[in-house]
N, C-alpha and C positions, 0 to 999 in steps of 0.2 A: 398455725398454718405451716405447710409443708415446702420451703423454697430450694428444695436440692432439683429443682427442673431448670430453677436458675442459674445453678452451677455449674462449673465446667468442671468436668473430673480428668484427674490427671495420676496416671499407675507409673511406680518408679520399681524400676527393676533390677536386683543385681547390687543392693547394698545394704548394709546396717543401718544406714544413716541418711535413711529418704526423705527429702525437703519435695513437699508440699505445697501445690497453692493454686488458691481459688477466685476469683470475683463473684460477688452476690447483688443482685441489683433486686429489689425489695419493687416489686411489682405498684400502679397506681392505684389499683383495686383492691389491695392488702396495707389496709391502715395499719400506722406504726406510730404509737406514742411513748413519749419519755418513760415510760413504766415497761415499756415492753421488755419482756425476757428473752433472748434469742439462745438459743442452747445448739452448739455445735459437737457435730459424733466424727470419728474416726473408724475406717474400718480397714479390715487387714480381707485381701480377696486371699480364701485357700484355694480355690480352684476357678481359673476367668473361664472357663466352657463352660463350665455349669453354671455361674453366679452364684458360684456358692463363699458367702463371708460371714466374718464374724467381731464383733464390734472389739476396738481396743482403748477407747477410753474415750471423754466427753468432758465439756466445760459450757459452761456458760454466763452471762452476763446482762445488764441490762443497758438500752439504750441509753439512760440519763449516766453511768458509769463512762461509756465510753464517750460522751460529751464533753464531760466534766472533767478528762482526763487530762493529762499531759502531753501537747501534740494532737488531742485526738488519737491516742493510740493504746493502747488493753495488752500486756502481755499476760496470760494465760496460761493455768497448767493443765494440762488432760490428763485425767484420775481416771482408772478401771471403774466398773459398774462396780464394783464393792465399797468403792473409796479408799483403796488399802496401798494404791502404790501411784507413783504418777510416773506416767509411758511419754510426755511429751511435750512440746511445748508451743501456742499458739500464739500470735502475734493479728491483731485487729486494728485494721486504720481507718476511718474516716478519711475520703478520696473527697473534694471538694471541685468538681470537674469545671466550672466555669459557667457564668452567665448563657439562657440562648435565647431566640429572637422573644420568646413573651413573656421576659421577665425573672424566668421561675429560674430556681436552681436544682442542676440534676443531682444525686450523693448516692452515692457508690460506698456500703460498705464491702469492706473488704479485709478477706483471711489471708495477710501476706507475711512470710515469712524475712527476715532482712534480705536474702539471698537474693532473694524472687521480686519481681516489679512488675505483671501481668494485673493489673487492677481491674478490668473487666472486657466482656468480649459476648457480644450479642451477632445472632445470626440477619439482622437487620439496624438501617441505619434511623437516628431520629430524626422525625418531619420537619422539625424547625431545622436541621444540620445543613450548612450550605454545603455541602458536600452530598445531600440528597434531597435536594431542592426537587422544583417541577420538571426542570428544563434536563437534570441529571437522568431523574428517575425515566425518562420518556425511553433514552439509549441503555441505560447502564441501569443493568436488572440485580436482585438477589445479591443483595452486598454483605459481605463478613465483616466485622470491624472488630477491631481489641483495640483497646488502650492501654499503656503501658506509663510507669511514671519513672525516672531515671535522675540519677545527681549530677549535678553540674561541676567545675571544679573548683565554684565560690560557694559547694553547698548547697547550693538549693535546690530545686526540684525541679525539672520539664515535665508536662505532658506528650504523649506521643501517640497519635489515631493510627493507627495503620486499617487500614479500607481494603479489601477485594470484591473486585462485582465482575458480574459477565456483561455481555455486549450485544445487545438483540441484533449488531449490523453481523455478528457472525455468519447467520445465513439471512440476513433479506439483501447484502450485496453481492452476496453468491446465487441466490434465486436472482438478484435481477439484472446482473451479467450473465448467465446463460441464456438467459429471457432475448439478452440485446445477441449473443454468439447464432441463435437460432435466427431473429431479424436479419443480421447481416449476412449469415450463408443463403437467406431465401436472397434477398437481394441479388447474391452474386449469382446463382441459379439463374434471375431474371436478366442480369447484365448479359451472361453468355446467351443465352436465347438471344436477346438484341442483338447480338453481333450480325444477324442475318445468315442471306446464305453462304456456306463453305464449300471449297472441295468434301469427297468424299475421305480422307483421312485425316481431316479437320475436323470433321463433322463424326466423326467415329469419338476420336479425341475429345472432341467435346464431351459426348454421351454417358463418357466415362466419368468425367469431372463431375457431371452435373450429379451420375450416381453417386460418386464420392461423398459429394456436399447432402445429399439426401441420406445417407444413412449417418453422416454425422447428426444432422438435426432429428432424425429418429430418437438417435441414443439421447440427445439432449433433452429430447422433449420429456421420456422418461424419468431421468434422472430427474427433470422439475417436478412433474408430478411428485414421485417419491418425496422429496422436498416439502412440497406442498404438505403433504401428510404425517410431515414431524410434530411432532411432542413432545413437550418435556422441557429440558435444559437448554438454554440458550448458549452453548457450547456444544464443541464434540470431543471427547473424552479420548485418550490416547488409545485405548483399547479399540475404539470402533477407526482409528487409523486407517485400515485395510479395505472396509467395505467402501464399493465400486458410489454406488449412491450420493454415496457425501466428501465424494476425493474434492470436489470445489469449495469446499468448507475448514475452516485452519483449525486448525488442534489447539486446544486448551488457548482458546484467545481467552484473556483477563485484564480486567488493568488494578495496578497498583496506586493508591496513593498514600504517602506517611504525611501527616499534617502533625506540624512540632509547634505548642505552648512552650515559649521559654522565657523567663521573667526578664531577662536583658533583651529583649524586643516585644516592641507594642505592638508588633502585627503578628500574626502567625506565620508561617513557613510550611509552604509545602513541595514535595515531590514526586510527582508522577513516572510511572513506565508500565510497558503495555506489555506483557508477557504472552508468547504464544510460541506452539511447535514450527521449527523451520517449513517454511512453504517449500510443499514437495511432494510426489507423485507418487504415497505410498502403495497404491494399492495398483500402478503399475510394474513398480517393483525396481531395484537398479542394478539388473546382473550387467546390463551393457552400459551402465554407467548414469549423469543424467543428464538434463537437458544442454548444459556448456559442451558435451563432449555429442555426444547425439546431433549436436546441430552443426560443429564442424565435420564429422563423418558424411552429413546428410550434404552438405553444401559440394564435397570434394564428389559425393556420388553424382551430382545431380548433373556434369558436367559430362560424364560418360552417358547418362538417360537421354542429355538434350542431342545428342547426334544420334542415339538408337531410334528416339523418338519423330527423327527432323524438326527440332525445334532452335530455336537461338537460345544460345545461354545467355540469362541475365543474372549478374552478381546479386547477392544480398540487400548492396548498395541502392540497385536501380529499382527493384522489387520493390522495395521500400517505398522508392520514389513515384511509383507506377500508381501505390496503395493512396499517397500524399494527395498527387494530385487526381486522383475519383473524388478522395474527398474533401479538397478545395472546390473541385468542379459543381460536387451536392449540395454546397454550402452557398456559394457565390451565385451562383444563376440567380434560385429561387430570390436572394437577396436583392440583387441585380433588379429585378425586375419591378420587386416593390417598390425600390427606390424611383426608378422611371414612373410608373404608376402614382408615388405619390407626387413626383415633380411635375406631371401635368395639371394633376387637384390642387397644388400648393399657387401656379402659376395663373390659377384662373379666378383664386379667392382669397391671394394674401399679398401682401407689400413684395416688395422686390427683396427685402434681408432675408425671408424667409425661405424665398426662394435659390437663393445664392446659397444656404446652410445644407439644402436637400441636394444639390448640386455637387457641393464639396464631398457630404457624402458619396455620393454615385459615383463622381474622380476617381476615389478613393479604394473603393470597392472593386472599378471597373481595370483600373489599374494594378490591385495585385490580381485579380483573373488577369489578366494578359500576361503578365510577370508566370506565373506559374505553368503555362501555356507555351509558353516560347521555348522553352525545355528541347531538345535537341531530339529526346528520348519518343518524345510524343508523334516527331514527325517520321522518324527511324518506324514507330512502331504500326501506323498511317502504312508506310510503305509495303509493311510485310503483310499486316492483312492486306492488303489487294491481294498482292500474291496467294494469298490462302484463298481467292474466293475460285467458283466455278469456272474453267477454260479461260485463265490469263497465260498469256506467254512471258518469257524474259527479253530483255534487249537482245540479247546476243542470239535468242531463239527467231524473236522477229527477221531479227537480221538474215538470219539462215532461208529461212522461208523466202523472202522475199529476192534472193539473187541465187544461181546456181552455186553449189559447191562443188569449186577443184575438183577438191581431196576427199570422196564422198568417204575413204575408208578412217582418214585421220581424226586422233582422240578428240572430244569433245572439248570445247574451250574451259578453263578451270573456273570463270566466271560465270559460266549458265548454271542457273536457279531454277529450282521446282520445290514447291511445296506441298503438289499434287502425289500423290498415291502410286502414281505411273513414272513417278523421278525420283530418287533418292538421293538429290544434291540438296544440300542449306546454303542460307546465305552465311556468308564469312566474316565473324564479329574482329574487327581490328581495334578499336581502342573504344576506353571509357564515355567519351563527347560521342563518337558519332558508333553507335552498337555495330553499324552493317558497314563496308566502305561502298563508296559512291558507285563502284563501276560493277559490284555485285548485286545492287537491290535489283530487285526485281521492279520491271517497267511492264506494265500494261502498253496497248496501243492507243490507248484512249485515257491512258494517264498523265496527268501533267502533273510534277514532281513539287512546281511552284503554285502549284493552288492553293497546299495549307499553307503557306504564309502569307496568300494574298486575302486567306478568309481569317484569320486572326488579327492582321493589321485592320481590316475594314472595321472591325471593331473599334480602334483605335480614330479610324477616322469619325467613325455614326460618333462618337463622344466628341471629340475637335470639333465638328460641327453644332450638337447642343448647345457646349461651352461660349461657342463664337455666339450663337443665336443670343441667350442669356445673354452677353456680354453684351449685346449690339443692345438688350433692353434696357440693363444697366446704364448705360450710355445718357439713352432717354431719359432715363428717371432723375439721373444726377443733371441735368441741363433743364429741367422744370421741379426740382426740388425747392428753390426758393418760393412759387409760387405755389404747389401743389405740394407741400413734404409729405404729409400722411394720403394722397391717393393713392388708388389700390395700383395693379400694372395694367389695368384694360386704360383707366382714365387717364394714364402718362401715355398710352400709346394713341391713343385716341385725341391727345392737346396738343399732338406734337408733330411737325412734318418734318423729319430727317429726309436724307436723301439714302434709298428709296423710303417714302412715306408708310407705315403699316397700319392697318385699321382693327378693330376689335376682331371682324370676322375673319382677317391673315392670319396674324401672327400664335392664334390658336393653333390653327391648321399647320401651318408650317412647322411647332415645334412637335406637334402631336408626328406629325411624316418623321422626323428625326429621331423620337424616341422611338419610333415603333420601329423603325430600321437598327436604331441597335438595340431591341430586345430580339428583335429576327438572326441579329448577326450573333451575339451571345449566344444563341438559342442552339444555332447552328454548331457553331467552334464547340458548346459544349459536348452535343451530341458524337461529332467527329472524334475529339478526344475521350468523351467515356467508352468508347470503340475500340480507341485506338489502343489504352490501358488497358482494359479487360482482356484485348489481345494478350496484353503480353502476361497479365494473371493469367489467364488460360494456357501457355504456353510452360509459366511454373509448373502449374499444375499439372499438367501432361507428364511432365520431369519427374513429378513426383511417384513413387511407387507405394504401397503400402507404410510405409515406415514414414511418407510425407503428412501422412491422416495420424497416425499415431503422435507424432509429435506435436502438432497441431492442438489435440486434444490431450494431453501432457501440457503443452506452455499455457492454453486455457484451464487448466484446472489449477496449476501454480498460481498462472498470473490473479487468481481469482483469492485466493489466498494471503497474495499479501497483498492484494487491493483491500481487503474485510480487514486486514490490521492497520495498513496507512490508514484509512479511513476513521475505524474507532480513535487512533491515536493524535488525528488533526482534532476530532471533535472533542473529544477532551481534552486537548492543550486550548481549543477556542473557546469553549466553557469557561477556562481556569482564568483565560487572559482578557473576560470582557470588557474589564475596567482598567487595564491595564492600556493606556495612550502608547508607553511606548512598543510595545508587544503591537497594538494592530496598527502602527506606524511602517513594523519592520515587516509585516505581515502582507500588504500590500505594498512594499514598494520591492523587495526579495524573496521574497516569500519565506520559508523554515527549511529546514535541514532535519532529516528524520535520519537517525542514527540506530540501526541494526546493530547489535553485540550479538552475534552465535558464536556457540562454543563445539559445538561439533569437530569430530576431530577427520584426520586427513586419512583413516584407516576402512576398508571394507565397507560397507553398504552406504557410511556418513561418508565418505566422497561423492557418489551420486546426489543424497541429497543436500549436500553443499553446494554441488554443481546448477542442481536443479533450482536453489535460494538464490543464487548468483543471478541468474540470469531472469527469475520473478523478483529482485531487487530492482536489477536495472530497465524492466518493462515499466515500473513506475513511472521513469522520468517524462513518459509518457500521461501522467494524469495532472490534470489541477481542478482548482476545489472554486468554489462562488457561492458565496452566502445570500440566500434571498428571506426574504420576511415570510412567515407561515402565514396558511389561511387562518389558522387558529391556535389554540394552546392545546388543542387536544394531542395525545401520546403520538398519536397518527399522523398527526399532522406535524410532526417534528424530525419523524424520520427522517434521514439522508436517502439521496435519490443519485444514482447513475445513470447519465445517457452519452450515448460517442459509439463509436466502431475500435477495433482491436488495434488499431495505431492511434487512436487518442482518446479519453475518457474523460469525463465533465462528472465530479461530485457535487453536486448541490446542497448544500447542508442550511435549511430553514432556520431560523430564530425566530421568538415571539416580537411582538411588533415593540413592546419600550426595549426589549434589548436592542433591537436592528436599527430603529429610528437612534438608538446614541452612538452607531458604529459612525468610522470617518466615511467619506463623499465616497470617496475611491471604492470603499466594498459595497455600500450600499448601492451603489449605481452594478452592479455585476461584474467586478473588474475581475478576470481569473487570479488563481491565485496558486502560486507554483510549491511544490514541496522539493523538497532535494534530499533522493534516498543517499544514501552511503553503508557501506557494509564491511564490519571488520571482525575476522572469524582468529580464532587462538581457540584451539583443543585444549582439552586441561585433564581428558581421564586419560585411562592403564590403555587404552587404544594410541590414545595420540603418543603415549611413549613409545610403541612396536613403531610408529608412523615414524618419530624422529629418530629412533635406533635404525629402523632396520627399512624404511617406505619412503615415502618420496611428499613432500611438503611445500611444493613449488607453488600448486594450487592458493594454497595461505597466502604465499607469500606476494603472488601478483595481485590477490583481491585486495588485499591489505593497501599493496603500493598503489594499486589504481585508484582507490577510492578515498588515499590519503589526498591525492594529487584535485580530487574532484574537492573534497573539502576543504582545502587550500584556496583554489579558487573560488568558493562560497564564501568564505571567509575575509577574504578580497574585494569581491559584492558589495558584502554587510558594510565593512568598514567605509569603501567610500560612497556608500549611498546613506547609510543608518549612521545618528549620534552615537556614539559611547552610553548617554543617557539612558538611550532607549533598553538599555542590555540589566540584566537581572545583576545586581548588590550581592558580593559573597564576602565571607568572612577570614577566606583566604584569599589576598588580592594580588594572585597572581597571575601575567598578563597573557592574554588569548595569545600573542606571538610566540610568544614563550613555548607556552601549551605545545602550542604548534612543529614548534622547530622540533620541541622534543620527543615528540610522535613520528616526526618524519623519521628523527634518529634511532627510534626502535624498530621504525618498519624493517629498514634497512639492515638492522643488526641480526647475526643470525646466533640468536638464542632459544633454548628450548622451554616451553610455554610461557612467554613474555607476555602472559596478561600486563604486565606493564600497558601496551597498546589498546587493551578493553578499559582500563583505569583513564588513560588521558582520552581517550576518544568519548568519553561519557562525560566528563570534566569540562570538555571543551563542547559536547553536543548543549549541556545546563547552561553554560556558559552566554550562548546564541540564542537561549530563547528554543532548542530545539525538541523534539519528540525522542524518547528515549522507548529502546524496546529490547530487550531482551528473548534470547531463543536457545533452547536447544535440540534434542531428536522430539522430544513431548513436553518441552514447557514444565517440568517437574522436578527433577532433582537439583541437577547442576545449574536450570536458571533460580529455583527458589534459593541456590544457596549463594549463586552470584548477588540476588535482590538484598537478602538478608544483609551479606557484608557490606555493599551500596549503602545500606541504611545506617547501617551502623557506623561508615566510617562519615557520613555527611555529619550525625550527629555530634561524633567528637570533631569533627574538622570546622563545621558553620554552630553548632549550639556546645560548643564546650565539654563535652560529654566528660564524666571521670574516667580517667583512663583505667579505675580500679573495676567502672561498670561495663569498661567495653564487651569485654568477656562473656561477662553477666548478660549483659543488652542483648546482645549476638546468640547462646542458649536461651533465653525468654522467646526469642521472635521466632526458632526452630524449634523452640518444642511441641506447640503444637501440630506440626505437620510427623514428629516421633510419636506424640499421643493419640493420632488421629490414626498411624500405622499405615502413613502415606509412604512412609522409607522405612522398612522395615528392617532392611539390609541391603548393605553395597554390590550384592553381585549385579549389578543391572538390572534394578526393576523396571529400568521403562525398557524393556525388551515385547510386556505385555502380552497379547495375543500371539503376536508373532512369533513366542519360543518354540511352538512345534514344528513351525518350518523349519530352524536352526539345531537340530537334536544335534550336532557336533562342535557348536562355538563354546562350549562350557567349559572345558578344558584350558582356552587360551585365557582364562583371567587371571589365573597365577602368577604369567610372566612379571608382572611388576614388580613382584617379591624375588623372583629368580634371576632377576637384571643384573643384580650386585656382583653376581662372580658369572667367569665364564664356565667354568668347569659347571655351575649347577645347571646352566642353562644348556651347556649340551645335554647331562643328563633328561633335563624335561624333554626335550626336543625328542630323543630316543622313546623315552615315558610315553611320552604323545603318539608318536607313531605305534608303539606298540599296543597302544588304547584303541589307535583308529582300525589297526589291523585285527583286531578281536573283536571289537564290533561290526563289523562291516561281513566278517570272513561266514 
């Protein structure tokens, strides 16, 4: 039988003295008995385009030999077909990989040289592997695995799995965030229509917006389609970076995990990280920079729009606030009312406890809607639409009208307001609390400035009143409880003459008038307020110019990006931690810490998308996760699911019913459950050295600080809400404070490429139980080389590694991505698709070598010039 399909082949180039090596995994359909002969060949390639080779010599052996051997292991010569000379030397171990769930044992021979420790590596994972379980395989598709064996420095031997798979969420959270980007722009479409009628330059205003939001949802609708019609790889590959189609989709999402056998521990050990290209907007491109810089350009424009436009400027801040409460209002009502709804069904067919719990709810509920209502912003924005509607006048206008003027020729008063088409006066925003001052809003005739607070509080009272009712029955029930404990509430009101007396056929009726008065008065306040906000998003949006749609759909294609990687990298750290009490202790009471390392540097096009990860980082803080129980085990049914609007996001992520049923109270009742991004970026190529010689690295250095300061205070959290206990056992026990202070003191220090700060901020993310991720421009060179060193140095730092194999360990786990001719060469191969846009950047990569002297680097400088002026001329 033929097993070279189960070999990995590996070409050494460029020496005398080429070491070799293979893993051979002997198929279960290909018997092998103690007699068997296995004969291994050598060939020398003369030419790799053609495949054209020619054999250099052979050995071979039998299995009861290498059984019966020393160690299990065959040293070997390879003799020419003649038998006349021997070219080399083979080395054969029996790999004895470990117990799995049915018993059996898997064995791995193996053609390893001393140098070499790659002991075998399949393009898929085994069914028994807890590592490609049910619950794995549903998310995490097409996995690579190798395993590697390595010495300790008592001698003995580890195992080490290392695992790569793709992540089916790469596009079904991308397909089903545009799905909800398309819902929420129709909505908003139907908000502005509600507004009613406007003036004629409202209403113009409007028309505009509303085409805005419609040709947004065109493009989007398209792009799903296309989507829809994907095939293939559950990834998108750094080459198709560029096309428009798939810009909502992350580049080379992957996850890693190294699972380390090491005879001084009875458990295994593993480590996960989720590799993926920085989320960023390539295929809009970043001549003007990215989304950090775009969005302060766009805030300082919009301020000159809102007077061209007559509209009120509202800050960032208030906008925000405007977005909050829409969607407090869309949540609370419909809630609102079921609770009313069921507190009259509850009070006509259950004891009086159950009725006081449906109550507390309503309180509750009814209480932050008012909270969130009282807003200052709400009643400011109240005011100005009237003003936008058909033929209102302003105070000072009324005024005018109604008594002779003097002075018919003198200037018009600085306080009259129009928002009409025929006036080109605004109102005048004075401070943050109150957007308009008092003596500028505009006043109808027929307006009274205190009606919204008198229709907001009335809500407050329809509830006071409920409360008291209920309370008065409470009353009842506790003054015939001795005689009556378990009657329902008709028969305590019915045994009992308080003063006043109520009967079965009252006290229905009565509390039925009281809730239904305040589901009218809710109903009301809602309406008033979704009015009154949409105003003032319609007034953004008026602000907005073209460059407002663009960015929009820019921070939706980021934000969509690094939501498909938080996401894969909660589910596989929830996977990992099922059994782990203190992990889903700390999980529900702080939730994680998801730790971003990009390496991108602060130089030409990687400052846009640094800028653009920046600000798709910190839209996260805006999502949390809730775990519910699946309908079933099927693949389908395990998916993770998104629902929310673009200021808040809900991932749902299912488990089968014995996992969910053994989670604690807290998750399985739906408790959210927050993640906490953080982001820390350090350049490390011949870019980021022009960036620190000759550019500007400010950008670094405030992401760094900001988000040191965010994880400082996570860190804070943990400690005094989570044990010690609950935090993952290392083998260097050195303390999270520590960690810490010492990260602050690199942020601050200014040195040039202090990965120092990628080192401890990964050290201290393992440390917390947190999600570790790695990025660079495409997830391939610089982060596989970061991953690689990670691995290697956990190894010597937590499993003892020989310091004679680090070296060793470190070229084993990169050679194949040299044998695969994934890195073929340093000139920037993730340039990709994109080198024909760039036909002149090829020239600047030398700088790194010409750094050393100044004289060489004038020289280049001149070289350069004279290249670009011969090319160009």
């Amino acid at each position: 039988m033929d097993l070279s399909s189960s070999c990995w082949r590996l070409r050494c180039w460029g020496t005398r003295e080429p070491v070799f090596l293979t893993g051979v995994s002997v198929p279960p359909d290909c018997p092998v008995y103690s007699e068997t002969l296995i004969k291994l060949s050598v060939y020398g390639v003369s030419d790799g385009h053609q495949q054209t080779s020619n054999i250099l010599g052979s050995s071979s052996f039998s299995v009861t030999d290498l059984l019966q051997s020393k160690d299990q292991q065959l040293s070997l010569s390879l003799r020419t077909a003649d038998d006349s000379d021997t070219v080399g030397t083979v080395v054969v171990s029996r790999i004895k990989m470990g117990e799995i769930e049915d018993g059996e044992v898997d064995h791995f021979t193996t053609d390893m040289h001393q140098k070499c420790t790659l002991v075998y590596e399949s393009s898929h994972g085994s069914v028994n592997d807890k590592d490609n379980g049910p619950i794995m395989n549903a998310v995490f598709k097409n996995a690579v695995c190798k395993v590697y064996r390595f010495q300790t420095v008592d001698s003995k031997w580890m195992l080490v799995r290392e695992q790569m798979a793709e992540c089916t969420l790469s596009f079904s959270i991308p397909k089903q965030l545009i799905a909800l980007y398309i819902q929420e722009d129709t909505c908003r479409i139907q908000e502005l229509k509600d507004l009613g009628e406007l003036s004629p330059h409202w209403d113009n205003l409007r028309k505009d917006v509303i085409s805005r939001y419609d040709q947004i949802i065109k493009e989007y609708q398209d792009t799903l389609a296309e989507l829809e019609k994907h095939t293939g790889p559950s990834f998108k590959p750094s080459c198709s970076k560029a096309q428009k189609y798939l810009e909502f989709v992350p580049i080379n999402l992957h996850t890693q995990r190294m699972r380390v056998t090491c005879p001084r521990k009875t458990a295994d050990s593993f480590y996960d990280v989720v590799t993926v290209g920085a989320p960023a907007a390539h295929s809009q491109g970043f001549k003007n920079g990215g989304l950090q810089k775009l969005l302060s350009k766009y805030e300082s424009e919009k301020k000159s729009h809102s007077t061209a436009y007559q509209c009120i400027y509202y800050p960032p801040e208030q906008t925000a606030k405007a977005r909050e409460i829409l969607c407090v209002v869309s949540q609370l009502q419909p809630h609102i009312s079921a609770l009313a709804d069921q507190l009259l069904q509850t009070a006509q067919q259950s004891p009086i406890q159950p009725l006081r719990d449906v109550l507390k709810s309503l309180e509750e509920k009814t209480k932050q809607f008012v909270h969130a209502l009282k807003d200052e912003l709400v009643k400011s924005a109240l005011l100005a639409l009237h003003a936008a509607r058909p033929g209102y006048v302003s105070k000072s206008q009324g005024s005018a009208r109604s008594s002779p003027d003097p002075h018919p020729s003198a200037a018009p008063k600085p306080h009259s307001v129009c928002n009409n088409l025929d006036d080109s006066q605004t109102p005048q925003r004075e401070s943050q609390a109150s957007p308009v001052r008092s003596d500028s809003i505009p006043h109808h005739k027929e307006y009274d400035e205190e009606e919204w607070d008198r229709v907001w509080v009335s809500v407050a009272k329809s509830l006071n009143c409920v409360i008291a009712l209920v309370d008065k029955l409470q009353e009842q029930d506790n003054n015939n409880q001795e005689s009556a404990p378990a009657h329902t509430l008709a028969d305590v009101i019915t045994s009992h003459s308080p003063d006043p007396p109520m009967t079965t056929a009252v006290w229905p009726d009565q509390l039925g008038v009281l809730v239904q008065s305040l589901k009218e008065c809710v109903a009301e306040v809602a309406e008033r307020a979704r009015r009154s906000v949409s105003f003032v998003l319609l007034q953004e949006a008026a602000c907005s110019t073209a460059q407002g749609l663009q960015l929009q759909q820019r921070r939706d294609a980021v934000s969509s990006q690094a939501l498909a990687a938080l996401a894969c990298g909660f589910v596989m750290r929830l996977y990992a931690g099922l059994e782990d009490k203190g992990f889903l202790r700390q999980l529900h009471a702080v939730g994680l810490v998801a730790q971003f390392e990009s390496l991108l540097s602060t130089y030409s096009e990687e400052i846009g998308m640094l800028e653009d990860m920046e600000v798709g980082i910190s839209d996260l803080h805006r999502v949390t996760f809730r775990i519910t129980e699946a309908a079933s085990e099927e693949a389908v049914s395990l998916q993770p699911s998104v629902s929310g609007r673009r200021d808040h996001y809900t991932v749902e992520v299912p488990l089968p019913h014995h996992a969910f049923q053994a989670l604690p109270d807290e998750l399985r009742q739906g408790k959210p459950l927050r993640v906490l991004p953080v982001l820390f970026n350090v350049g490390i190529n011949e870019q980021q050295t022009i960036a620190e010689r000759f550019g500007d690295i400010s950008l670094q250095e405030r992401i760094n600080q900001k988000n040191f300061e965010i994880l400082e205070g996570y860190y804070k959290s943990l400690t005094s809400t989570v044990p010690s206990e609950c935090l993952p056992r290392f083998q260097t026990q050195t303390d999270i404070k520590e960690l810490l202070d010492t990260l602050g003191q690199n942020v601050v220090t200014k040195k040039r490429k202090n990965v120092e700060i990628l080192w401890l901020a990964g050290m201290i993310c393992r440390r917390m139980n947190g999600i570790r991720f790695t990025s660079c421009k495409s997830a391939k060179d610089r982060t596989s080389m970061s991953v690689t060193l990670e691995q290697c140095s956990l190894l010597r730092d937590e499993h003892l590694l020989n310091k004679d194999y680090f070296v060793r360990a470190l070229d084993c786990m990169r050679s194949g991505l040299l044998a695969q001719g994934e890195v073929a060469q340093w000139d920037d191969p993730e340039v990709g698709s994109d080198a024909n846009n760039k036909p002149a950047s090829r020239h600047f990569y030398p700088i790194a070598l010409l750094l050393v002297s100044s004289h060489l680097l004038v020289v280049w400088l001149i070289l350069s010039l004279v290249f670009l002026l011969a090319k160009y001329q």
